[in-house]
C-alpha positions in Angstrom: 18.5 -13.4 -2.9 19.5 -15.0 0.6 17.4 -17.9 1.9 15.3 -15.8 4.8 14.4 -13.1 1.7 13.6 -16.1 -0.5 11.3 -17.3 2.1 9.4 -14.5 2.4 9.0 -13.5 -1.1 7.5 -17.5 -1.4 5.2 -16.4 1.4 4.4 -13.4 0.2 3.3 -15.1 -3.5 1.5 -17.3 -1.9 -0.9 -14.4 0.4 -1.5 -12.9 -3.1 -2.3 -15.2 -5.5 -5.5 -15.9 -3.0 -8.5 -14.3 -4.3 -9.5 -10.9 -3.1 -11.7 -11.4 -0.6 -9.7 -14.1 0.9 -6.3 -11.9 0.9 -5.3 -11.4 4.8 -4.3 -7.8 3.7 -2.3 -7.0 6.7 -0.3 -10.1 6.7 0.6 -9.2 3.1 2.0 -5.8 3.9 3.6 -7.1 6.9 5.2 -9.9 4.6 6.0 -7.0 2.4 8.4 -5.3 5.6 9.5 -8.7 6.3 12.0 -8.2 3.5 13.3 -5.2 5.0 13.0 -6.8 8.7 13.7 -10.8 8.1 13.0 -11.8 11.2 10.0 -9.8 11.7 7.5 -11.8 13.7 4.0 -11.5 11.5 2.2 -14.0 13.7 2.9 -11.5 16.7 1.4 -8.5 15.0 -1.8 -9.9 13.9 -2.2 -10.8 17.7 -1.8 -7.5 18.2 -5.0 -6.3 15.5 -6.8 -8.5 17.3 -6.3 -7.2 20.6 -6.8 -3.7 19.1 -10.3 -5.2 18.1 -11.0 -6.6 21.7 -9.5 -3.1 23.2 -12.6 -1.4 21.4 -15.2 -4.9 22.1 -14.0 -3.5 26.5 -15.0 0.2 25.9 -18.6 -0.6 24.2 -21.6 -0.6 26.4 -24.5 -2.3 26.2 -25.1 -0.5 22.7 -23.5 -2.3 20.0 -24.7 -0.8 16.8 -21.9 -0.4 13.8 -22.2 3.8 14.3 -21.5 3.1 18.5 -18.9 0.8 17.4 -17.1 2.7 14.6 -16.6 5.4 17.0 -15.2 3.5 19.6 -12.6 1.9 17.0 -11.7 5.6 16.3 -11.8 6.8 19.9 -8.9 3.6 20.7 -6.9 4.0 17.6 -6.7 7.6 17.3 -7.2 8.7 20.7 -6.0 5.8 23.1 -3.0 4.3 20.8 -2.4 7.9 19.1 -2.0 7.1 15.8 -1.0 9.3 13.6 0.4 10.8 10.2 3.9 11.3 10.4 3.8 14.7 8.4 7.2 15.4 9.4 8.9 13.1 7.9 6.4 12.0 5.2 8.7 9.8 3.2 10.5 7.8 5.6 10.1 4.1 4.3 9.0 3.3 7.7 6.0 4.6 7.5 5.4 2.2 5.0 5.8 -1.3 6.7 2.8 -2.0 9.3 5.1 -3.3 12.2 6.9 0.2 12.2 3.6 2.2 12.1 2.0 0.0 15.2 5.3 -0.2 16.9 5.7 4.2 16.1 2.3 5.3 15.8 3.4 6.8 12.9 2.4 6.3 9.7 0.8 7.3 5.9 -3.1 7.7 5.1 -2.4 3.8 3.6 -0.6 2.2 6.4 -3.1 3.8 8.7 -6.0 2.9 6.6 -5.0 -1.0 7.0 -4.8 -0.5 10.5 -8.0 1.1 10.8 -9.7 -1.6 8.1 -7.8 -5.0 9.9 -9.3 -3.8 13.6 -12.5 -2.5 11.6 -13.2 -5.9 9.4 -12.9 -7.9 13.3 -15.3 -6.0 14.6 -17.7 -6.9 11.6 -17.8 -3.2 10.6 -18.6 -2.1 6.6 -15.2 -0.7 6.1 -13.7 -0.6 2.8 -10.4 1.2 1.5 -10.8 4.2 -0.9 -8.1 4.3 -3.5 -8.6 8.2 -3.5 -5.4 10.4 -5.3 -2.5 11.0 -3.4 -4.8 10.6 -0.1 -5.9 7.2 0.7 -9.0 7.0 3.3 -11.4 4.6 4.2 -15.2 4.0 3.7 -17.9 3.4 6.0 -20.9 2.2 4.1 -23.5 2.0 6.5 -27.1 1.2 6.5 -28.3 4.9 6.9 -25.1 6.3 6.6 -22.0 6.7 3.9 -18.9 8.4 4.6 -15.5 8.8 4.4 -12.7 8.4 7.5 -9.1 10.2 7.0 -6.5 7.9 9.1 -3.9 10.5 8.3 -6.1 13.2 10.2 -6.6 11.3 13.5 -9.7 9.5 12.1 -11.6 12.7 11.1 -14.6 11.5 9.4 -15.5 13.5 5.9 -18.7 13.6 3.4 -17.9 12.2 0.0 -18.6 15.6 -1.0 -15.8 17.1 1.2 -13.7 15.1 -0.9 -13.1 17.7 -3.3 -11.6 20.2 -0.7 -9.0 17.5 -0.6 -8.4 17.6 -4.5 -8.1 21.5 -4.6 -4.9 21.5 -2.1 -3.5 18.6 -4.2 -4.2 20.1 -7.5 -5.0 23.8 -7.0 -8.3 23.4 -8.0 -7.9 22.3 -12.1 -9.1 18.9 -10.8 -12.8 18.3 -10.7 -14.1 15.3 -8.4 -15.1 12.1 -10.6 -16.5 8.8 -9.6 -13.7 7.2 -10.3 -11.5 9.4 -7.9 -13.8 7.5 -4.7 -13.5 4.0 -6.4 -13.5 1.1 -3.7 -10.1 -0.5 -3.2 -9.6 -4.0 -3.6 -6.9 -5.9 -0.8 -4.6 -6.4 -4.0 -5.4 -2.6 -5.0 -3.4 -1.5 -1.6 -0.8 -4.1 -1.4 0.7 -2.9 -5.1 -0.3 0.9 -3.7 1.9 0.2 -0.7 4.1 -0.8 -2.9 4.6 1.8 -5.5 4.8 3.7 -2.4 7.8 2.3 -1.6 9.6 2.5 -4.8 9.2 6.0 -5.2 10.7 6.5 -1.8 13.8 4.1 -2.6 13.9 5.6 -6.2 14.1 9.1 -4.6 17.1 7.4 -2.7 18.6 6.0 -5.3 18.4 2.8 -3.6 18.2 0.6 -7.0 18.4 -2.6 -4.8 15.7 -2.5 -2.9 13.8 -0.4 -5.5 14.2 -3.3 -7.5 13.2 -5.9 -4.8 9.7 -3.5 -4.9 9.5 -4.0 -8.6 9.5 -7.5 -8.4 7.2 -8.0 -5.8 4.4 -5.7 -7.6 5.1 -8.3 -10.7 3.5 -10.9 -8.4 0.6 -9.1 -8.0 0.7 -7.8 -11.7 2.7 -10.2 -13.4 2.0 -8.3 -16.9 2.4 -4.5 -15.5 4.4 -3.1 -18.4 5.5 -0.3 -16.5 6.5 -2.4 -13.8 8.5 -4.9 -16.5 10.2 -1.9 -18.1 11.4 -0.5 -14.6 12.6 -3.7 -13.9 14.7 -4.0 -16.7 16.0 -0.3 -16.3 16.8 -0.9 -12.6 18.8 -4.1 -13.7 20.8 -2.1 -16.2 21.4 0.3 -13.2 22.6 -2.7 -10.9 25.3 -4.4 -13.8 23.1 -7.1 -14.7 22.7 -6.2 -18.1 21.5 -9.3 -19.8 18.4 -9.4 -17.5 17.9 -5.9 -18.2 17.7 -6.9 -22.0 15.0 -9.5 -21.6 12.9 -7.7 -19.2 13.1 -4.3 -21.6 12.8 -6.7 -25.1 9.5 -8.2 -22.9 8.5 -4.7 -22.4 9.0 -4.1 -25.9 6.7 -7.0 -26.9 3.8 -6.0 -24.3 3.6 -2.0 -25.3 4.5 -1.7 -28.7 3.4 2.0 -29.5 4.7 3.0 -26.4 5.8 6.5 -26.4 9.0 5.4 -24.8 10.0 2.7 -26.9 12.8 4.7 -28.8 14.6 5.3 -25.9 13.8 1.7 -24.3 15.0 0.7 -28.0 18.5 2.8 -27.5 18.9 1.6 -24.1 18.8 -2.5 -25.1 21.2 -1.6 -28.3 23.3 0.2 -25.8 23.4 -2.8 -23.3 23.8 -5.8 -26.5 26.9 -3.7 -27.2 28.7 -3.6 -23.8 31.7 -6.0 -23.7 
């Protein structure tokens, strides 16, 4: 890894390993497209949350309630600044990295969501991220009021119980809503969300470099992620480095015994050991 990539992966270890509510969750994912953009200016786009924060503090009257406010964080973001799900082109990695998304507009229900939470949480609002299938959203959790907002959808604002329309287009209706489908996302939740994200777009691509640049940031956030240590190895063995492959997929080996993989993980290190 070069020194500017080495520096930011340092940086990045070092957001993480705070404890959650401590975690500055947008300069994590922006440390997470620093990689991609090394001399991405992070410093520059928190100033910019915050005057997306101040932008809604100028619109509010004398009424400054969490309800009058909410809607006036909506009205700027959504209406004003137009963001917006980029349903076009859904898996562009772009869409992924915060910079791109406040630079674009353009963005995915998580990207948007941690725009809509970072300008939210400076405006002292009771905004927390959803870790809903397929569909991130945000929470309000007010003190007459619960509900959910859908970034993706211009900010549209959605009863918990609307959620399972949002299942049934997903799933075709075999999917029944469960608790456990609206559980509150923690800032390390969406960082490694972001992140699977964008390994399935660079494993789509066959991009095993910077799939496996992914994988091994998600290992500092999870350090003991079997699934996480077993695609490292496999995206090692992809890459020529097959030595490293066989330690990360005997570690895997170690950690997930009974597996339902482990025959073919088992094949794959024999294979490797026996390459000249």
């Amino acid at each position: 890894m070069n020194t500017p990539a080495w520096s930011t992966r340092k940086d990045f270890a070092r957001e993480v390993e705070r404890p959650d509510d401590e975690l500055n969750l947008a300069r994590a994912a922006l440390l997470v497209a620093r990689e991609e953009y090394p001399q991405l200016p992070v410093e520059r786009y928190l100033v910019r949350l915050d005057m997306l924060a101040e932008e809604t503090r100028n619109r509010l009257g004398t009424e400054r309630g969490p309800p009058v406010v909410l809607g006036e964080a909506l009205a700027n973001l959504f209406g004003n600044r137009k963001l917006r799900g980029n349903r076009k082109r859904y898996n562009d990695p772009r869409n992924s990295f915060l910079n791109d998304v406040l630079d674009r507009g353009l963005g995915i229900p998580l990207t948007l969501s941690v725009a809509l939470l970072e300008v939210g949480w400076r405006l002292d609002l009771p905004l927390e991220g959803v870790d809903f299938p397929g569909h991130f959203m945000v929470r309000y959790r007010g003190v007459a009021a619960t509900f959910l907002i859908d970034p993706f959808h211009s900010g549209k604002v959605r009863l918990e119980s609307e959620a399972q329309e949002l299942l049934d287009r997903r799933h075709g209706g075999v999917v029944r809503l469960k608790k456990r489908h609206l559980r509150t996302a923690s800032r390390h939740d969406m960082i490694v969300r972001l992140l699977l994200n964008l390994k399935g777009i660079y494993h789509r691509l066959r991009d095993h470099k910077r799939a496996l640049a992914v994988v091994e940031r998600i290992l500092i956030v999870r350090p003991t992620a079997p699934s996480q240590i077993r695609d490292r190895g496999y995206l090692l063995a992809r890459l020529g480095r097959a030595e490293e492959a066989v330690t990360q997929l005997e570690t895997y080996l170690s950690f997930a015994p009974g597996a339902r993989d482990v025959q073919r993980v088992e094949a794959l290190v024999r294979e490797l050991k026996s390459r000249p």
